[in-house]
C-alpha distance (Angstrom), angle and dihedral (degrees) to the residues before:
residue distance angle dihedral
X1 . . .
X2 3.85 . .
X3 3.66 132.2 .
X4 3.89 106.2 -103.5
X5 2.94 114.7 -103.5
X6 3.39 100.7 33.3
X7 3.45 110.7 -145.1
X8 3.85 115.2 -112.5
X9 3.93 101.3 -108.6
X10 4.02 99.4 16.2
X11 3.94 102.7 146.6
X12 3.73 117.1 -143.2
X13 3.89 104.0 -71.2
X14 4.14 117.9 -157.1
X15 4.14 111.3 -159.0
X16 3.57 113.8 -156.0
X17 3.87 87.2 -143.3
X18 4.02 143.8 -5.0
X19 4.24 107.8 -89.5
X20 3.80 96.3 -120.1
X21 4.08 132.8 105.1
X22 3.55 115.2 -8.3
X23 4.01 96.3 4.1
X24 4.11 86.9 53.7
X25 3.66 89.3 43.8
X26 3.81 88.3 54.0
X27 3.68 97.1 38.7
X28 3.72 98.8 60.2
X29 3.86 102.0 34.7
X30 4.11 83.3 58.5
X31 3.97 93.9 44.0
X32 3.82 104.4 26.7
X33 4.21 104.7 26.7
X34 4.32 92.3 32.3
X35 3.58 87.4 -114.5
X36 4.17 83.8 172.1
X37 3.94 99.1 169.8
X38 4.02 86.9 63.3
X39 3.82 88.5 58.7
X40 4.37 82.2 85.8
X41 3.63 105.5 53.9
X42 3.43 84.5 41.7
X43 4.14 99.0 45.8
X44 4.31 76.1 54.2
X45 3.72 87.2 55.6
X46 3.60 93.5 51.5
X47 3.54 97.4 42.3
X48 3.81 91.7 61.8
X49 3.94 85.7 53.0
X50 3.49 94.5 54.2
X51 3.97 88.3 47.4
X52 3.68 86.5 54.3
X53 3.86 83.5 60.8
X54 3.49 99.0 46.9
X55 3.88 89.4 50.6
X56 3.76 93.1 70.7
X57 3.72 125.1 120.3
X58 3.87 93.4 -91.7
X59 3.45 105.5 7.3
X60 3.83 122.8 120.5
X61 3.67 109.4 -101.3
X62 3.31 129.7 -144.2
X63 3.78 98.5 -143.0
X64 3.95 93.5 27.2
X65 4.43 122.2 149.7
X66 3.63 84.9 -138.3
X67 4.32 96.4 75.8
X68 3.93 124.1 -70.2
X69 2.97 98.5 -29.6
X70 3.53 114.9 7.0
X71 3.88 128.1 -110.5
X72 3.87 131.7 -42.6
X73 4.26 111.5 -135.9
X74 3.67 108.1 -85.9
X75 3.57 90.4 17.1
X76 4.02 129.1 124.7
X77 4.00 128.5 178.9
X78 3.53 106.1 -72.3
X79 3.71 97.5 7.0
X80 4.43 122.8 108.1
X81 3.65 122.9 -123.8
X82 4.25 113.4 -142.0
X83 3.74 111.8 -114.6
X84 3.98 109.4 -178.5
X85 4.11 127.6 -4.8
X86 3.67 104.6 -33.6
X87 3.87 100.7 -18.4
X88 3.75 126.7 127.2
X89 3.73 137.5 -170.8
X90 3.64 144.8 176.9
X91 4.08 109.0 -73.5
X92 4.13 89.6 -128.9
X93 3.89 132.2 48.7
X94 3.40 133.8 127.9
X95 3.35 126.0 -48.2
X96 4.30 110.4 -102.8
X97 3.64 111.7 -150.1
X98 3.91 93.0 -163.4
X99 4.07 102.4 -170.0
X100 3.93 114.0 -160.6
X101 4.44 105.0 -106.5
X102 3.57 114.2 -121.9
X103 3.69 116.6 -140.7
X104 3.79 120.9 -76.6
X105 3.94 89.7 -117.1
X106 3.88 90.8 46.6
X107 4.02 90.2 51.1
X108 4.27 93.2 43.3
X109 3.90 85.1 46.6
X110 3.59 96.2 55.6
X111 3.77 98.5 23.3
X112 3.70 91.5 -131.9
X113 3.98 142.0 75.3
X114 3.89 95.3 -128.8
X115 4.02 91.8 -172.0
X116 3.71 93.6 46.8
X117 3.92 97.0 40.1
X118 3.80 89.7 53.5
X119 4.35 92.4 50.2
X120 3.36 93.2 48.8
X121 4.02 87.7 56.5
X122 3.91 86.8 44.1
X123 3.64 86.1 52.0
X124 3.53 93.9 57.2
X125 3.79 90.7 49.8
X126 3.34 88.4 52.1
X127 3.63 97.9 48.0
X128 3.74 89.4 50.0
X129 3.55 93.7 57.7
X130 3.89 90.2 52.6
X131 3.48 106.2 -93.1
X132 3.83 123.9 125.3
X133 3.71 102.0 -134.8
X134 4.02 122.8 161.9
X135 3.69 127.2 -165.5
X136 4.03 104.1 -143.3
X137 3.73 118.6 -157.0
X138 4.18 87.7 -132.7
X139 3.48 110.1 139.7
X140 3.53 138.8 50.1
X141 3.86 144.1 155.9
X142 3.70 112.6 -56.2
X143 3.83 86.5 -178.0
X144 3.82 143.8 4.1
X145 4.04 117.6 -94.3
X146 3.57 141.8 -168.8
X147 3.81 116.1 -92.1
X148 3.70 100.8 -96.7
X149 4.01 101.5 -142.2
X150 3.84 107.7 111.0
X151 3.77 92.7 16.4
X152 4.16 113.1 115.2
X153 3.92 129.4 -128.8
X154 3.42 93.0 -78.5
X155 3.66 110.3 36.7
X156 4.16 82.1 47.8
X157 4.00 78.6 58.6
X158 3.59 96.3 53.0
X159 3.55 97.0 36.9
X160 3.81 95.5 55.5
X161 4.19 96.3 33.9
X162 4.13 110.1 125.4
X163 4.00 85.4 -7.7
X164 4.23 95.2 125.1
X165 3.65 121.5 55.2
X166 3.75 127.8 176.5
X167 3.56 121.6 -93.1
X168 4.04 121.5 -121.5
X169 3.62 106.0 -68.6
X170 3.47 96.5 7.0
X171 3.47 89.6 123.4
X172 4.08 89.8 61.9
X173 3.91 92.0 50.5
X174 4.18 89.2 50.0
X175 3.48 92.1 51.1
X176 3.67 90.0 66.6
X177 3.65 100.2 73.8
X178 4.02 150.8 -12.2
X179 3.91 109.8 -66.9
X180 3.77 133.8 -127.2
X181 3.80 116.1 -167.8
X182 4.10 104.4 -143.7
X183 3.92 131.0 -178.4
X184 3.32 141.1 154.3
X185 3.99 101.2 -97.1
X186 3.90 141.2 1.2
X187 3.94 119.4 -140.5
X188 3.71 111.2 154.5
X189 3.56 91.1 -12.9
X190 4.01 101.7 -120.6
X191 3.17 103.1 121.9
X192 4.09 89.6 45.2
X193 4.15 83.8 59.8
X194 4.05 99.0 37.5
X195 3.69 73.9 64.4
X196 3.38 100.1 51.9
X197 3.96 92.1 45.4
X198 3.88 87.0 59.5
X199 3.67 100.5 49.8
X200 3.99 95.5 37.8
X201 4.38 85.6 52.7
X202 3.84 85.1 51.0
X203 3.47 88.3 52.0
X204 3.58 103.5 -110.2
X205 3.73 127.7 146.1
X206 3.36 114.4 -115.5
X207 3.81 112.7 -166.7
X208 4.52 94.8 169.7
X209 3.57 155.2 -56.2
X210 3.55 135.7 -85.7
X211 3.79 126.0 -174.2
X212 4.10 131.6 177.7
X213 3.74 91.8 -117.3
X214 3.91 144.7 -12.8
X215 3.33 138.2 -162.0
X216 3.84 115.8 -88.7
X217 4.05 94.7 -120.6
X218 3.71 86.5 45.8
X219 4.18 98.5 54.8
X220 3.54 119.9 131.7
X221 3.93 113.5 -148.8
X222 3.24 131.2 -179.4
């Protein structure tokens, strides 16, 4: 199933597991009560996500025969893949782990960026298991906006529309690799493709999302 609406621009999004009991109970004692030790087991639960992503027909993987991290579609050894009007780039990098920024008052109020703690632990998963995988500090908030708890699919949309923006040289560091948009949770999925919008205008490639946990209404399958 899909969020509905489905935010114009969302990529396909893999949840390692639905946010309710235990996962909720984990979730919010690591984001809301700076529960930091949880930020491992749950960088491992994200890390299979993102290997769910990477396991796509055509989607680099992390594990893949065909190099580090296997082949991009269209792409051979030695040959680019286009990414944006006209632009080419190698078809292997690194793997980005590009984690959605929570707002400057969010991170001084709980002394921690929960979404970016928790890919840097999936990186290191990740890393262990052989992939290269870097988390790039890329995006940030282009503008303030309204706290999104209590706020509906499509005020969420609104609220978060044109709000991240890609930091100086961010555009270098994206060029490096294929990019996986990671965060904590999915709801309605807006800020997951605001995200997206920023790193595709900076002329990243963005080839999904993965997130910790999502709602069970909101599940993407495929």
């Amino acid at each position: 199933m899909e969020p509905s609406p489905v935010p114009p621009g969302l990529p396909v999004v893999h949840a390692a597991a639905e946010y309710a009991d235990e996962v909720r109970a984990v979730l919010l004692a690591h984001k809301e009560r700076g529960v930091l030790r949880l930020a491992g087991p749950l960088g491992e639960a994200l890390a299979g996500a993102v290997r769910t992503v990477c396991a796509r027909p055509g989607r680099p993987r992390p594990d893949g025969p065909d190099g580090p991290e296997g082949p991009v579609t269209g792409a051979g050894p030695g040959r680019p893949v286009r990414s944006g009007p006209g632009r080419l780039r190698p078809a292997w990098g690194p793997l980005l782990l590009v984690p959605v920024p929570s707002a400057r008052r969010a991170v001084g109020a709980r002394g921690h960026d929960p979404a970016r703690r928790i890919a840097l632990a999936a990186a290191g998963v990740l890393r262990g298991a052989g992939c290269p995988v870097r988390v790039p500090p890329v995006l940030r908030q282009a503008r303030r906006v309204r706290d999104q708890s209590g706020l509906g699919a499509r005020d969420r949309l609104v609220n978060v529309s044109g709000a991240l923006g890609v930091v100086p040289g961010g555009g270098r560091l994206l060029s490096t690799g294929p990019a996986v948009m990671v965060d904590d949770l999915m709801t309605t999925g807006a800020s997951l493709a605001e995200a997206a919008r920023a790193v595709s205008a900076a002329d990243g490639l963005v080839v999904g999302a993965a997130v910790v946990a999502a709602p069970p209404d909101c599940l993407i399958r495929n």
